[in-house]
C-alpha positions as MATLAB code, in Angstrom:
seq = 'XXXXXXXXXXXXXXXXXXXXXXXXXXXXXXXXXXXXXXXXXXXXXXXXXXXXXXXXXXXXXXXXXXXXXXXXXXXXXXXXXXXXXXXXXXXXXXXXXXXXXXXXXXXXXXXXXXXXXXXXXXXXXXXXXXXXXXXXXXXXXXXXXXXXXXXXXXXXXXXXXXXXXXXXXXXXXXXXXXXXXXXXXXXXXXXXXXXXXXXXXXXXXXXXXXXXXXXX';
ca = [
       0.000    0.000    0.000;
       1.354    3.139   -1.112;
       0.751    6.746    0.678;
      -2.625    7.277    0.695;
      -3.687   11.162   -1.011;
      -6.923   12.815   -0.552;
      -7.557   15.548   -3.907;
     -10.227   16.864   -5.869;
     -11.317   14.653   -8.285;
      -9.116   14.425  -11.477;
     -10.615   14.336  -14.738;
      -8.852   11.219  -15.356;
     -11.042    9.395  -12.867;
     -14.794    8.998  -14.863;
     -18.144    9.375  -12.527;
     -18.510    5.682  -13.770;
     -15.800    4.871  -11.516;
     -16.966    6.901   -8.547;
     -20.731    4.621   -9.106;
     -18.411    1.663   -9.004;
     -16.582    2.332   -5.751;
     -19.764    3.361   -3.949;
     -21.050    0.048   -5.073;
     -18.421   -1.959   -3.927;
     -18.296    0.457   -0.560;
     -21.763    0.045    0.430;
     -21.980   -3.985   -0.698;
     -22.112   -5.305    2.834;
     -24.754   -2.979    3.574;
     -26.465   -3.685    0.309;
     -26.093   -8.010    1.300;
     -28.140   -6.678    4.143;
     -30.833   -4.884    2.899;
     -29.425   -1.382    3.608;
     -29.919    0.298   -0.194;
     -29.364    3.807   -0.025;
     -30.232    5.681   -2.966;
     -26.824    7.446   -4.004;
     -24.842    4.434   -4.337;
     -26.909    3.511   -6.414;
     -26.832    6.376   -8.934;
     -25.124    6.101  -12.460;
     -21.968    8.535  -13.082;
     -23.870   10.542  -15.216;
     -26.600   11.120  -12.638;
     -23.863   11.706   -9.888;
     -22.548   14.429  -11.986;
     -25.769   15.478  -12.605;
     -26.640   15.597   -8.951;
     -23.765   17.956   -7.950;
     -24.033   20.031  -10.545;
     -22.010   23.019  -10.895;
     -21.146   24.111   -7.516;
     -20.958   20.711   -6.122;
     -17.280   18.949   -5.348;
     -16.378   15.879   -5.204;
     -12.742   14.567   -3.497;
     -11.159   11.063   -3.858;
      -8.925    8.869   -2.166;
      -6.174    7.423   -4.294;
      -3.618    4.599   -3.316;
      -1.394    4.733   -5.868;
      -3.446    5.350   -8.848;
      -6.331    3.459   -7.361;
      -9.342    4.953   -6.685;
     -10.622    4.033   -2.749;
     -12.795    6.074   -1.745;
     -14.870    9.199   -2.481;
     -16.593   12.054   -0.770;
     -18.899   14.818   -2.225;
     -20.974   17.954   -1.804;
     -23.781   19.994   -3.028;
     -25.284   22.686   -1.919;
     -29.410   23.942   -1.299;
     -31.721   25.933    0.491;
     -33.383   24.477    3.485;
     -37.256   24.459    3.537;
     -37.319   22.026    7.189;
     -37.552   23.578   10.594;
     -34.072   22.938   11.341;
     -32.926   25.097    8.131;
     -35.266   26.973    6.658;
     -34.013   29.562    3.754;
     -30.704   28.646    5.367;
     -28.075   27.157    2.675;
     -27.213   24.052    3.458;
     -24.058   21.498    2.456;
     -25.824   18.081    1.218;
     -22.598   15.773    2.134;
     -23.488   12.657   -0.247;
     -21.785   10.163   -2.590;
     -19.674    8.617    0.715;
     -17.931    5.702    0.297;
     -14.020    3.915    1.031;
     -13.544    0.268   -0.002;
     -14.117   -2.026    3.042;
     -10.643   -3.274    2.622;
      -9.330    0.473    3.264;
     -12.139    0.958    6.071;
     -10.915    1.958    9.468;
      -7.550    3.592    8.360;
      -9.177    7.141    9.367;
      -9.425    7.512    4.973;
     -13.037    9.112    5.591;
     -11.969   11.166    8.647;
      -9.093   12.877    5.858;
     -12.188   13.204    2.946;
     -14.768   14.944    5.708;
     -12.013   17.330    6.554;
     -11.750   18.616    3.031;
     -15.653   18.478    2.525;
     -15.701   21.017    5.751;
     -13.388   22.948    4.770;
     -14.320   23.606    1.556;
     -18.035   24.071    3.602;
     -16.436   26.746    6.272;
     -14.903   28.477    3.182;
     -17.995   28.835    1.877;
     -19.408   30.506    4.769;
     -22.144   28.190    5.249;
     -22.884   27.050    8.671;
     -24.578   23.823    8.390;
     -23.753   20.304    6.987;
     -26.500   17.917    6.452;
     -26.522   13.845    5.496;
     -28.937   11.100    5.251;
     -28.136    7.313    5.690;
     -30.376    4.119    6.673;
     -31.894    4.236   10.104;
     -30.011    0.461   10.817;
     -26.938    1.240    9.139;
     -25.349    1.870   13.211;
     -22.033    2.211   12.258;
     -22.310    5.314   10.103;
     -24.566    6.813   12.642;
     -22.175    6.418   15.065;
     -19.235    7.637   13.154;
     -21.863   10.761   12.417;
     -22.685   11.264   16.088;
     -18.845   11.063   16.555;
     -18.532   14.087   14.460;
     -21.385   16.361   16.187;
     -24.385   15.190   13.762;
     -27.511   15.118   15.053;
     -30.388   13.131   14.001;
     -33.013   15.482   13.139;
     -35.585   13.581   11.270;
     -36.938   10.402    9.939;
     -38.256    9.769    6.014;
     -39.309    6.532    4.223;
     -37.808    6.257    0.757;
     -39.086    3.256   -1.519;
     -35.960    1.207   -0.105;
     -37.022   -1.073    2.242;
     -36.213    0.775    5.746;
     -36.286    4.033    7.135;
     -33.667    6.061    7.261;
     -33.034    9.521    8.837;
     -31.477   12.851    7.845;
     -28.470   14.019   10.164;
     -27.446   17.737   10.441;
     -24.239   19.359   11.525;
     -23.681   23.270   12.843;
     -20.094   24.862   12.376;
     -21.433   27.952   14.135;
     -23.795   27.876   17.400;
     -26.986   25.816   16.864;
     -30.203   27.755   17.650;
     -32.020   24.763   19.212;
     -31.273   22.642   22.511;
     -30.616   19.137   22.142;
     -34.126   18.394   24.148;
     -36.030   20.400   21.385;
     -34.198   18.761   18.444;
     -34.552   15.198   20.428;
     -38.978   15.912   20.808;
     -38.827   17.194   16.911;
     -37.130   14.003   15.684;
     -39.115   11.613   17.626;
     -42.487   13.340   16.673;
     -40.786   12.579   12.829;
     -39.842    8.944   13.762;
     -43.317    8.187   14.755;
     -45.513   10.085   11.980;
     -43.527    8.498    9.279;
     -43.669    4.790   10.837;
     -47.355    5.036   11.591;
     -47.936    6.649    7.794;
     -45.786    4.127    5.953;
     -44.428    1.020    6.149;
     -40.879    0.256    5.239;
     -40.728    0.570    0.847;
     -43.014    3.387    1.561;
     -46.447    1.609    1.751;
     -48.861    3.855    2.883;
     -50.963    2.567    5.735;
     -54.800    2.803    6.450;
     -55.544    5.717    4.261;
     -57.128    7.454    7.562;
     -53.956    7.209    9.264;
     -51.566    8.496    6.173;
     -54.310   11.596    6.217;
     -53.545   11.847    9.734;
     -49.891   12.341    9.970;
     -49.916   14.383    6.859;
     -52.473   17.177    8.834;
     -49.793   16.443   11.833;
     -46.988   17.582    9.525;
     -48.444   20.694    7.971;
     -49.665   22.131   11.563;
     -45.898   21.520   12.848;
     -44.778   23.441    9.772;
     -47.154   26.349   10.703;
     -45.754   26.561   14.265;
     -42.161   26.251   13.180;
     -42.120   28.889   10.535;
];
């Protein structure tokens, strides 16, 4: 194994290759049922996704491509960011035979960086509600779980958010807000997104837009 060099990614490395080493990053999570949507995404649509102020670093050993780390940018319309622009951290992934070497500790300090020197002030992430070792390598790094959301993947999974500057809400308040999320979006769908009893998905929808109205 040769010294191991985090850089923005080279043209000489295709978005094909970054689909295939997200692939091959996430397959032990994949053998178990954990299929997150952006591993699954084509070069073309990973390009697509970031866009044109989006980044995207890699991990090289050698000339071999390891791992990868990415953002994007938007404007929040949630409780915890709204018309606050956010950093979307996405497209995560190190081979699992280069996992544990602190690879992905060296890729999120260039995504924050690159985040600080941007002057936004919030990072946010998503990954599978049972995928526990990325949620506790993101509670590691000050994320908090925020929210819950049911995707047409067969679990839940929640979205994670990160403050570089003081965050506005005590960790009680964020802990009530999430766990009001966990439990309208496993009573209105089950995991795939099924809806439930029609009454119930009516429910939890009428929940959601009255929490909006007393957030914003």
């Amino acid at each position: 194994m040769s010294k191991i060099q985090i850089i923005d990614k080279p043209d000489w490395i295709s978005w094909d290759s970054i689909h295939e080493v997200l692939l091959e990053a996430h397959k032990k999570n994949i053998e178990k049922g954990i299929v997150m949507r952006y591993p699954q995404m084509k070069g073309s649509e990973i390009e697509k996704t970031l866009g044109e102020e989006g980044r995207c670093w890699v991990a090289l050993d050698g000339d071999k491509l390891i791992g990868t780390d990415s953002v994007t940018f938007f404007t929040g319309k949630d409780w915890w960011n709204k018309n606050q622009k956010v950093a979307h951290v996405c497209f995560t992934g190190i081979l699992q035979k280069y996992q544990g070497l602190g690879i992905l500790e060296d890729l999120n300090e260039c995504v924050e960086a690159y985040i600080k020197d941007r002057n936004v002030s919030m990072s946010q992430g998503t990954t599978a509600e049972n995928n526990y070792n990325m949620r506790e390598w993101l509670a590691n790094n000050s994320y908090k779980t925020v929210g819950y959301f049911c995707s047409k993947s067969h679990h839940y999974s929640v979205i994670v958010v990160k403050w570089f500057d003081k965050c506005s809400f005590s960790d009680n308040f964020i802990n009530f807000r999430c766990k009001i999320s966990e439990i309208l979006v496993k009573i209105q769908y089950k995991p795939g997104k099924i809806e439930r009893f029609w009454l119930l998905s009516l429910f939890c929808k009428c929940i959601n837009k009255l929490l909006k109205l007393i957030s914003y």
